[in-house]
N, C-alpha and C positions, 0 to 999 in steps of 0.2 A: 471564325473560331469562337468556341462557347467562351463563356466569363468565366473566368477562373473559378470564381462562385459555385456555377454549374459544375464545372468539371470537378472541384473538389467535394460539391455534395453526391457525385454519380462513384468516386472510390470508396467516400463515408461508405455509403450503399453497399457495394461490392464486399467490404471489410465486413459490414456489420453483419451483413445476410451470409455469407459463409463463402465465396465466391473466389475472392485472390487475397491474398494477405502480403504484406512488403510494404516499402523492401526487404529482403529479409538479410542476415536474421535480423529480427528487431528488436527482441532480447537483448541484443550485442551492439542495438545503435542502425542496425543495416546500410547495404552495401549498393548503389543502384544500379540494374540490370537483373536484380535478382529475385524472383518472386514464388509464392507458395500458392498453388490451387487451392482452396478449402474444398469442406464436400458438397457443396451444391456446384463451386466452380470448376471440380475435375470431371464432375457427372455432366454438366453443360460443355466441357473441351473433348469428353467422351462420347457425346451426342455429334459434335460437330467432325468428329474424326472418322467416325463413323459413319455418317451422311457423307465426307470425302471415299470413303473406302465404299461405299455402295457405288458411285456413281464411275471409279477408275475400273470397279469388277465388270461393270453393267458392260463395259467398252471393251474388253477382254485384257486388263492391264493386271499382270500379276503383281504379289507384293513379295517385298523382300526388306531384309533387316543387313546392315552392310556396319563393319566396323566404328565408331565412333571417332579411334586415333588412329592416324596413319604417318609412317617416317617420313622425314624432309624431304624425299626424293620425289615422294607423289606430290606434296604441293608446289614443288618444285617445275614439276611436269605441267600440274595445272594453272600455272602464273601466280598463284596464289600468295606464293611468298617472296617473291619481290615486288609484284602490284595489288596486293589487297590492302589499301590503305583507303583512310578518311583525310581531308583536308582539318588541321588542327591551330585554331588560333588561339593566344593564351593573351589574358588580362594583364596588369599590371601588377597586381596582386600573385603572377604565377598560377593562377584559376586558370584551367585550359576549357576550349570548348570546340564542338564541331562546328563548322561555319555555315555550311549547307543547313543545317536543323536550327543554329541560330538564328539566321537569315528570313527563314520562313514559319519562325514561330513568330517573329517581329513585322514581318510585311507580308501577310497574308494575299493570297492569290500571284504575288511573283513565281514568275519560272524559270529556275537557276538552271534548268537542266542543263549539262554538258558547258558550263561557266569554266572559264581559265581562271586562276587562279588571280589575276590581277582583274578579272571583273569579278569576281567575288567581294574581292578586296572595294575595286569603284562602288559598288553597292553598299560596303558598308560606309565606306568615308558617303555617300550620297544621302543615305539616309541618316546620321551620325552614328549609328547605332553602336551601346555599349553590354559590355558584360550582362547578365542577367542579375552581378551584383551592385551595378550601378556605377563599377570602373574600368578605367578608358581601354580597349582594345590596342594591344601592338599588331601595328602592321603587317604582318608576316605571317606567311602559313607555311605551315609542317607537314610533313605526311606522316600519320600518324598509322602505322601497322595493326590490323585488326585480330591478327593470328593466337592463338595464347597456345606458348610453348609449353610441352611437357618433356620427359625424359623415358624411355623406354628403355626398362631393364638399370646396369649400369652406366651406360653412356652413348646409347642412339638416340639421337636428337628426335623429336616428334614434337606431333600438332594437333590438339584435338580440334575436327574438322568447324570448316566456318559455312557450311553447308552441306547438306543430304550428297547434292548431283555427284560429286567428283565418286566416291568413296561408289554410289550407283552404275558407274560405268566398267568398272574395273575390272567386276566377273563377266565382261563382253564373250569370254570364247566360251564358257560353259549357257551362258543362256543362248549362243547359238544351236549346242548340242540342243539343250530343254526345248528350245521350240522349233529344232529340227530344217535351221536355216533355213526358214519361210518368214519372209518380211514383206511389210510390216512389222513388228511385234513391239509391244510394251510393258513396261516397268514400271514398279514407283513404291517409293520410300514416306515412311511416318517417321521421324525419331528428331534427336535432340540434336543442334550444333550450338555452337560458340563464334562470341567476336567481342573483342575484346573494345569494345565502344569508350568512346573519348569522356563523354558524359553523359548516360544516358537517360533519357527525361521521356514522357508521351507515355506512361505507366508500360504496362506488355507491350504495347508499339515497339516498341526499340530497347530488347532485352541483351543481355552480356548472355545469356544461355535461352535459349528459346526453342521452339518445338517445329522443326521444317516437314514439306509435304510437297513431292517431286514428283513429279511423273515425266518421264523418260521415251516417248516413240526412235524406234531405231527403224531407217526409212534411209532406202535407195535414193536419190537422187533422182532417177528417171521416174521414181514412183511417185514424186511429189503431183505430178498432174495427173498424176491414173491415179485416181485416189476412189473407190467405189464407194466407202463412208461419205465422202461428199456428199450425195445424190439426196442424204438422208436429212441432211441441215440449208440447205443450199438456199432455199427460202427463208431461210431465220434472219430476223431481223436484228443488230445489232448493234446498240449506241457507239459508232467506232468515229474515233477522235483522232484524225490521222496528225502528220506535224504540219500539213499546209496550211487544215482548216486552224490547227492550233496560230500559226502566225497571223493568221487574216482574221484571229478574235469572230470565226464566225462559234455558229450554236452547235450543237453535236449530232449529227443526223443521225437517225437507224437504217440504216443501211443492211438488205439483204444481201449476204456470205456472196451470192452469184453475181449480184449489182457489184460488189467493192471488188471482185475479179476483173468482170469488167472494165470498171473506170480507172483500173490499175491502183486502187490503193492496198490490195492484198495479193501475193505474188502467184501462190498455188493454191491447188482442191487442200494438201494435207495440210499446212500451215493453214488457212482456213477453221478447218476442222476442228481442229487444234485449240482456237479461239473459242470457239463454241463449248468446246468441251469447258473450256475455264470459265465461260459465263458458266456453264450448267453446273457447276460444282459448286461455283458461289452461292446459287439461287438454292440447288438442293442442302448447301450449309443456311438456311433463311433469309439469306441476307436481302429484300425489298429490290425486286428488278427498276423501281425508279433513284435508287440510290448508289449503281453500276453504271460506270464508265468506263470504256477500254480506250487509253492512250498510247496512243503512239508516238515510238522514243525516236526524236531528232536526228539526223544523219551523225552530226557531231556526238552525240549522246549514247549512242549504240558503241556495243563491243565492236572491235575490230574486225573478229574472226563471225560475226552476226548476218545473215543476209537479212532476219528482219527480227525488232522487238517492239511488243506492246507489253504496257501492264494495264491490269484490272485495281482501278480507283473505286473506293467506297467513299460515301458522301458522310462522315459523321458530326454527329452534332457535335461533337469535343476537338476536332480537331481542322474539322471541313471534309476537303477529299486528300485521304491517304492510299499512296499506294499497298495493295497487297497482295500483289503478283506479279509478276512477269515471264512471260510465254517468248520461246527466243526459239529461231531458228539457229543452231549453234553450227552447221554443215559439219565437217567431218575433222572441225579440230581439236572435238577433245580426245579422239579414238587415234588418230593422228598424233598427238602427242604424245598420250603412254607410250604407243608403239617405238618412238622415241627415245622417250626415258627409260624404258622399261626392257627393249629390246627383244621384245615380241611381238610379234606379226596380229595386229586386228582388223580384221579384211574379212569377208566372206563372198560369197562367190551368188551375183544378183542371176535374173531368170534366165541370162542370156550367157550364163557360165563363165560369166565374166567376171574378174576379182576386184572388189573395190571396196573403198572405206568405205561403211553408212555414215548415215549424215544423222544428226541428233535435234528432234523437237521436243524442245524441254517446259516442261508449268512448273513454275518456282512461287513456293507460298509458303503460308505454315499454317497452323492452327489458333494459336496468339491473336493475332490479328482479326481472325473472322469470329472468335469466340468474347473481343474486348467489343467488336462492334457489336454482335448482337445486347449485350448491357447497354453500350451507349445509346442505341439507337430503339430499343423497346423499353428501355425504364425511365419510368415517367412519375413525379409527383403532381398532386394533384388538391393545389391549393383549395378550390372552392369543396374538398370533403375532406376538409379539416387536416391537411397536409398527409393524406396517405397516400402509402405509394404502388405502386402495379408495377411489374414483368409481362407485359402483353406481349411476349417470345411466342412463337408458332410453337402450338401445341406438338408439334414430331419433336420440337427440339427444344423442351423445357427440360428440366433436369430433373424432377419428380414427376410420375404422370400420373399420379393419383394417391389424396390423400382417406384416411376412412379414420371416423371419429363416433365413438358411442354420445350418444347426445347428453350423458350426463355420466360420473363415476357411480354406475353400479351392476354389480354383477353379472346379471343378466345380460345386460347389454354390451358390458368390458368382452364378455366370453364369445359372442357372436362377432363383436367388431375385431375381436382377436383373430378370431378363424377368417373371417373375411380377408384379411391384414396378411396372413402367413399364404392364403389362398393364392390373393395375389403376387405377392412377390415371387413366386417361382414364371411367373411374366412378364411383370412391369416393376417399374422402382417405385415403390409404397410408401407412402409415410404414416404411421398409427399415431396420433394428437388426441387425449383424453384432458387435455389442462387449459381450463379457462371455461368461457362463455362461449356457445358456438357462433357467435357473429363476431369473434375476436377471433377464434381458429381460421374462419371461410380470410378474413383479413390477412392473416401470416401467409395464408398460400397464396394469396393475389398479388403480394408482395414478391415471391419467389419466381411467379407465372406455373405455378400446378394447376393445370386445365381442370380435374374435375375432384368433388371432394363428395363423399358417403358418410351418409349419416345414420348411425342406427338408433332407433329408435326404440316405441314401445309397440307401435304398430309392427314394427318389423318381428318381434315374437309372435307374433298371432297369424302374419300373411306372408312371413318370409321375403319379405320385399325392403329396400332400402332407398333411401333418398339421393339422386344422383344430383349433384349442382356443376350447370356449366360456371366458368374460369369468366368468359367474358359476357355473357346477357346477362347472367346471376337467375337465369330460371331454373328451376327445379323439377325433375319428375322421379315418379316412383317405379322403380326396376324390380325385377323377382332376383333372388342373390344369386340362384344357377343360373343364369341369364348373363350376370354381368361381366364376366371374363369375356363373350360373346359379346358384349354390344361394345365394351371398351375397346377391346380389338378390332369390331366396324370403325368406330367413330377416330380413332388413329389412322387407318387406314384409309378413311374420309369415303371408306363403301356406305354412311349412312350419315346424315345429320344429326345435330342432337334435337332440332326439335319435333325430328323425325321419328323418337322414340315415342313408343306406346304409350 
């Protein structure tokens, strides 16, 4: 875990550059769980949402927008609301706190997973460990309800949801109709839920409201090994961290999707598949293939109703490796239970006219998570030039991609770099900077990680041509300005290098 030092200079950062703001409000003191995008850091969760939703269309996964609150009966249905709790120990002081996040902000590299509650407790009496305010922990743990109640109308009890999937499942017989009972098929959801967290600390990590991202395969059973997408990942290599290797403290092998069939650490082709997909979404979100680990959850540790779960671990500098996904084989009980509660039939009729639940492969993430890491993990200060600092974020996913500056205030030049300026924007997200020195300008965007910045000049009246600066060499070359929509569209597209231009 970084030094708190570090950690508190990487939200300075985030604050001061326009990124997340909180807790909020903070006008009023702030509340924790609750945070504000600024405009660099909605346009960076916008980028990264974005790169999600490229890569669930690319698979043929539609998208859909599903209620936010639903009545007692669906969380009812979903186990939600008599087991969605957190383990809650409270100080002496009446300070409460999670035990689990306590645990492992205090003794890094333990692995509580799937801990009873009296070895939760051995662990702390083991290592003494106290309050975060320095008094004595009582004994005893709570379960703490994660749910946050609302009221619907005058007096129907509701919930606003503590995740995407439930609320995703629900329209099961009209998306049979849409995709015309041919399964396979997939789903997946972008939006907001709730959880009502004990105390929550790790900044966007572990929000009271946060922004989830589901994706949903609905899959026969017999289809799990006739998977034809298979064929296409099968050799992919993948850092997979099963629970055995976990116990035996060996190192995390890559492991090819066909090999881990194989030697039985992965059960089918479409679970499989599955996996791969969540690596590839991480990686199309930037996040560094040497900094992805996929874990695998302990017998004890796993849902009841699960034939198998892994999550996808990011390695950050502020915190280590946090989880921010998990990929579950769910079989056929969440479709199983509505039918249940709900007392409707969710069944469809697989290739062999035969009637039966599908079974549910779920990728549980959000947006949060992968948009805090790419801050943690690309901003950098850089003592030996005089403490400045860079956003070395992959140029697809900076959150400005291009700024353009007249090299000095005057006319001439304000009115070309204007037109420039508005040219672009009907493309890319622009930024026009007329104030200061231009070596204090090139500075604010290196800060922000804006790959490429325009400079117009004096020469650019006479040749029509402006100065392009890449983000990370700092070399310079001179573009014709009809030209540049065209090369900045190559050079995004990585159809050309920059020092590839003319």
């Amino acid at each position: 875990m970084a030094e708190k030092a570090e950690l508190k200079e990487l939200i300075s950062f985030v604050q001061e550059k326009g990124f997340i703001y909180g807790p909020e409000p903070e006008i009023y003191g702030g509340i924790s769980g609750f945070y504000t995008y600024g405009p660099l850091g909605k346009l960076l969760k916008n980028r990264v949402e974005n790169a999600i939703r490229s890569v669930f269309r690319k698979y043929s996964f539609y998208e859909v927008e599903c209620p936010v609150v639903m009545p007692s009966k669906v969380w009812e249905a979903s186990g939600h609301l008599g087991g969605f709790t957190d383990p809650l120990i409270k100080a002496e002081d009446g300070a409460a706190y999670r035990v689990d996040t306590l645990i492992e902000e205090n003794c890094p590299g333990i692995n509580i997973a799937g801990f009873s509650d009296e070895k939760l407790l051995g662990v702390i009496r083991e290592k003494g460990l106290l309050a975060p305010n320095g008094k004595k922990l009582i004994p005893e743990i709570l379960n703490h309800s994660l749910m946050m109640r609302t009221t619907i109308g005058v007096d129907t009890e509701a919930y606003n949801r503590p995740e995407t999937a439930t609320t995703t499942y629900l329209p099961f017989p009209r998306y049979c109709n849409f995709f015309r009972d041919k399964f396979p098929f997939g789903v997946f959801q972008i939006g907001k839920a709730f959880r009502n967290e004990i105390s929550p600390r790790q900044h966007v990590l572990r929000g009271r409201e946060f922004t989830q991202a589901e994706g949903q395969l609905f899959i026969f059973d017999n289809q799990k090994n006739n998977f034809p997408k298979f064929e296409m990942v099968k050799e992919m290599k993948l850092p997979l961290w099963d629970h055995k290797s976990q116990e035996k403290g060996d190192k995390i092998p890559k492991l090819s999707l066909a090999d881990a069939i194989q030697n039985k650490i992965l059960k089918n082709q479409a679970y499989s598949w599955t996996l791969a997909l969540a690596y590839e979404l991480f990686v199309a979100m930037g996040i560094p293939e040497e900094r992805i680990r996929l874990r695998q959850h302990h017998p004890d540790e796993m849902a009841f109703y699960a034939d198998d779960a892994w999550d996808v671990e990011i390695n950050l500098n502020s915190f280590g490796w946090v989880e921010c996904c998990g990929v579950h084989d769910r079989t056929d009980y969440d479709l199983t239970q509505h039918a249940k509660f709900s007392g409707q039939e969710l069944m469809a009729r697989d290739e062999n006219n035969e009637k039966k639940v599908p079974h549910v492969l779920e990728i549980a993430f959000g947006s949060d998570r992968p948009t805090f890491a790419l801050l943690d993990i690309f901003y950098s200060k850089k003592e030996k030039d005089e403490g400045k600092t860079t956003f070395e974020i992959p140029y697809s996913l900076a959150p400005i991609n291009v700024a353009v500056f007249p090299l000095m205030k005057k006319p001439e030049l304000i009115k070309i770099a204007s037109d420039i300026y508005l040219d672009l924007s009907s493309e890319f997200i622009a930024q026009y900077d007329e104030s200061g020195a231009i070596g204090r300008r090139y500075l604010r965007q290196n800060s922000v990680g804006t790959p490429f910045c325009l400079t117009v000049d004096y020469d650019s009246l006479e040749n029509k041509d402006v100065t392009i600066r890449d983000r990370d060499s700092g070399e310079q070359k001179r573009v014709p300005v009809d030209k540049l929509k065209g090369y900045l569209r190559d050079l995004f597209n990585k159809e050309i290098e920059f020092n590839s231009l003319p």
